[in-house]
N, C-alpha and C positions, 0 to 999 in steps of 0.2 A: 778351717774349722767351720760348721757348717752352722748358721743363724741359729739354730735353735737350742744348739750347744752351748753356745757364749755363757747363756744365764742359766744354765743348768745345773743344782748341784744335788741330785739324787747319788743315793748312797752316802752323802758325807754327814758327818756331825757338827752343827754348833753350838756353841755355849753363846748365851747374851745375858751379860749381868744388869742387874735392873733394868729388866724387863715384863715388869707387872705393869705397868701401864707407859703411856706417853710414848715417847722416840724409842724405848726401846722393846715395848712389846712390837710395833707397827716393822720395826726389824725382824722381831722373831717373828712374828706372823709371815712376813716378805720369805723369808730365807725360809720359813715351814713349804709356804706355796711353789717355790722352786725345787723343792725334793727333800731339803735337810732334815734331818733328825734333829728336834731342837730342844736344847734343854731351858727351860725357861726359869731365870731366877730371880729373886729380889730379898729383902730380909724376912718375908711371916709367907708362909706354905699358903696361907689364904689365899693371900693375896695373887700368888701366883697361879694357884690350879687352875681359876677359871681361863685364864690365859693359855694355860696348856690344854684345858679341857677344848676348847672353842677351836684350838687346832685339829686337835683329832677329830671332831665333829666335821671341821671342813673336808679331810678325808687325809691331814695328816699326820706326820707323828711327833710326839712332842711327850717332854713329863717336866712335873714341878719340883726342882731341886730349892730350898731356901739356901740363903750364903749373906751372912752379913759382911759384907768385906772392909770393913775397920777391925775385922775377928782372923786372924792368920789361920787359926784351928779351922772355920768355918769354909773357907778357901781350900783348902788342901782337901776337907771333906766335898766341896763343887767338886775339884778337880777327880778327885777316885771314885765318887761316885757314878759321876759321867763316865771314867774309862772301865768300872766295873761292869754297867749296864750294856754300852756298847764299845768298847776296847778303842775308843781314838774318840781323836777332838780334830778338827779339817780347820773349822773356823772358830775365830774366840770373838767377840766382840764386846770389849770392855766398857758399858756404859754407867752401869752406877758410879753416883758422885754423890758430895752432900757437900755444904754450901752455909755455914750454920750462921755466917757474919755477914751480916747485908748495912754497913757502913762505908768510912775512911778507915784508912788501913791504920790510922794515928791511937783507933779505939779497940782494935781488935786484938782481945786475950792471947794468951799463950797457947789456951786447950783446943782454941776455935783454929790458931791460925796452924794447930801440929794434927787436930782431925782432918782437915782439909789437905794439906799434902799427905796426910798418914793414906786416906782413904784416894785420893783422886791422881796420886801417884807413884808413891812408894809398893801402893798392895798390889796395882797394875804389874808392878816391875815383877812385883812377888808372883803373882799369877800367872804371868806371862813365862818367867821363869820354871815354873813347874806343869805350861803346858809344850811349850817349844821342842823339847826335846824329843819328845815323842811325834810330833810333827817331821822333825830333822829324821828322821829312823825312815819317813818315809818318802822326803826328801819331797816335801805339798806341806802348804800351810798357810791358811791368813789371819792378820791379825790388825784389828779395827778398832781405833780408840776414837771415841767418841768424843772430840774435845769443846771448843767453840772460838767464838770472833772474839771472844772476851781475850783469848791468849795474843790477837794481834795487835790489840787496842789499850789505852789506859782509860780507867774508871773511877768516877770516882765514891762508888757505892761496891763496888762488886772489887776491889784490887788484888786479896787475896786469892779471892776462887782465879782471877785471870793469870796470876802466877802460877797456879798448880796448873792449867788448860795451858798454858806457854811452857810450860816442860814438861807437858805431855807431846808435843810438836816434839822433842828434842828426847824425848824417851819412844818414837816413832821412828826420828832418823836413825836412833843407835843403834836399836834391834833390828834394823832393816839390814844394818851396815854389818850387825856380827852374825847375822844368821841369812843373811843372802845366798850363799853357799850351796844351803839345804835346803833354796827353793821356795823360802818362805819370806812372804812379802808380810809387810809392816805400815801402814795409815793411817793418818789420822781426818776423820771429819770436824768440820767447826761449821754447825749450827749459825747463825743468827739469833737472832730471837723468836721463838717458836713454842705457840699458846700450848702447855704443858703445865703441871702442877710445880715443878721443880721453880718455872719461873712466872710462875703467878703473881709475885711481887710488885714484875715489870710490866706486864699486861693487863692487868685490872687496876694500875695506876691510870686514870686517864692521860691526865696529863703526859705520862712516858710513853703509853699506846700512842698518842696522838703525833708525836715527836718520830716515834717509830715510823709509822704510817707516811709522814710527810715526809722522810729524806730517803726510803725504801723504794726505788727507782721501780718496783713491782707495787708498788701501794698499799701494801699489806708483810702483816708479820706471818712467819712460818706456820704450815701446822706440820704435824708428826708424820704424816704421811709424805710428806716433803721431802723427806731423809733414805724413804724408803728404795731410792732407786741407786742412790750412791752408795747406799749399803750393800746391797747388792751387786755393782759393777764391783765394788771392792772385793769383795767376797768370791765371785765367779769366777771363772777361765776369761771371759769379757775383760776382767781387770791386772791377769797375771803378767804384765811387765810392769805394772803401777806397783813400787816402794819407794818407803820413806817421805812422801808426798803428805801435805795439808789438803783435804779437798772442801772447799769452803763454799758453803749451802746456807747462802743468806739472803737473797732478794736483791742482791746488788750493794747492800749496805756498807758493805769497807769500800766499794769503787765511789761510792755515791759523795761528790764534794758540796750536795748545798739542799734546799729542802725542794719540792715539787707542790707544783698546786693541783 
């Protein structure tokens, strides 16, 4: 295969869910500039247009679907509308999450701790479920969960979101292992920590920033555009014997055993 082919995906379709701003527009931006047709979504049309508008502007093609995905109706409308406008989906890359409990897991509700898996893995399953198949028909397909280090580590502010990103790891092997077959590979990224609004929490902590900084064997925390190249090998012909794999984009921070001066 010839270099310039690896990262090339003209002609195909992707879907990127929450990707109005942060890691997942800077994806759908990456995967527009390589050729995709990208459908750009998150929960308010607002939010999203300029994101798609800024694509076509650069000179490629892109439209703004809204999908609140804690809404099954709202998904199934992603999924038919994408294949109404252009009849296939190539690549899915599952990024929206929400995140609504930022303690001990000893405090967190009922509602907090069943939106969090409703939304960051149950509706993946759902999604993924009603695009695969059509993928399978053409026997190409990829599919990118955007998880984090949160899934390989214990916390003790974040435990529930790290449960839902640790079987997202394990909703990555399974889909790889049942639809391998037809060609379609299955991923999951995990993040570090990486200056975004989702995790502003952790960043505009000093004190957390500072801690981050020091054991981060790069000396700094992620930013969005960080992500954008492993999304892409995933996504490409560059990555089509990679499934079922975590690919972990963090600065060294799970290797790192102590802090740096």
């Amino acid at each position: 295969m010839r270099y310039q082919d690896l990262f090339n995906l003209t002609g195909q379709v992707a879907v990127v869910t929450g990707s109005s701003k942060g890691i997942g527009r800077v994806i759908a931006e990456t995967l527009a500039e390589a050729g995709a047709r990208v459908v750009v979504s998150s929960r308010r049309l607002p939010s999203c247009q300029p994101v798609a508008d800024g694509i076509v502007a650069a000179g490629g093609e892109a439209v703004a679907t809204p999908c609140h995905m804690s809404h099954l109706d709202q998904v199934h409308g992603l999924v038919d509308t994408t294949l109404e406008r252009w009849g296939r989906i190539d690549v899915l890359v599952c990024n929206a999450a929400v995140n609504p409990h930022f303690g001990p897991m000893a405090d967190v509700t009922e509602a907090a701790y069943d939106k969090v898996m409703d939304t960051n893995v149950k509706h993946n399953l759902w999604l993924c479920n009603m695009v695969l198949p059509q993928m399978a028909s053409r026997k190409a397909g990829s599919v990118i969960i955007v998880s984090s280090i949160g899934g390989l580590k214990g916390h003790d502010k974040l435990g529930i979101y790290a449960i839902s990103k640790a079987a997202d790891f394990q909703l990555a092997r399974n889909l790889a292992v049942e639809w391998g077959r037809s060609n379609i590979r299955v991923n999951c990224i995990a993040p570090g920590l990486v200056r975004t609004d989702f995790a502003r929490a952790l960043w505009e902590d000093p004190d957390r920033l500072r801690e981050a900084i020091a054991t981060y064997p790069l000396g700094r925390i992620g930013e969005p555009e960080d992500l954008a190249g492993a999304a892409l090998l995933l996504a490409a012909p560059a990555g089509r014997f990679i499934t079922g794999q975590v690919l972990v984009v963090d600065g060294g921070a799970t290797i790192s055993s102590g802090r740096y001066s």
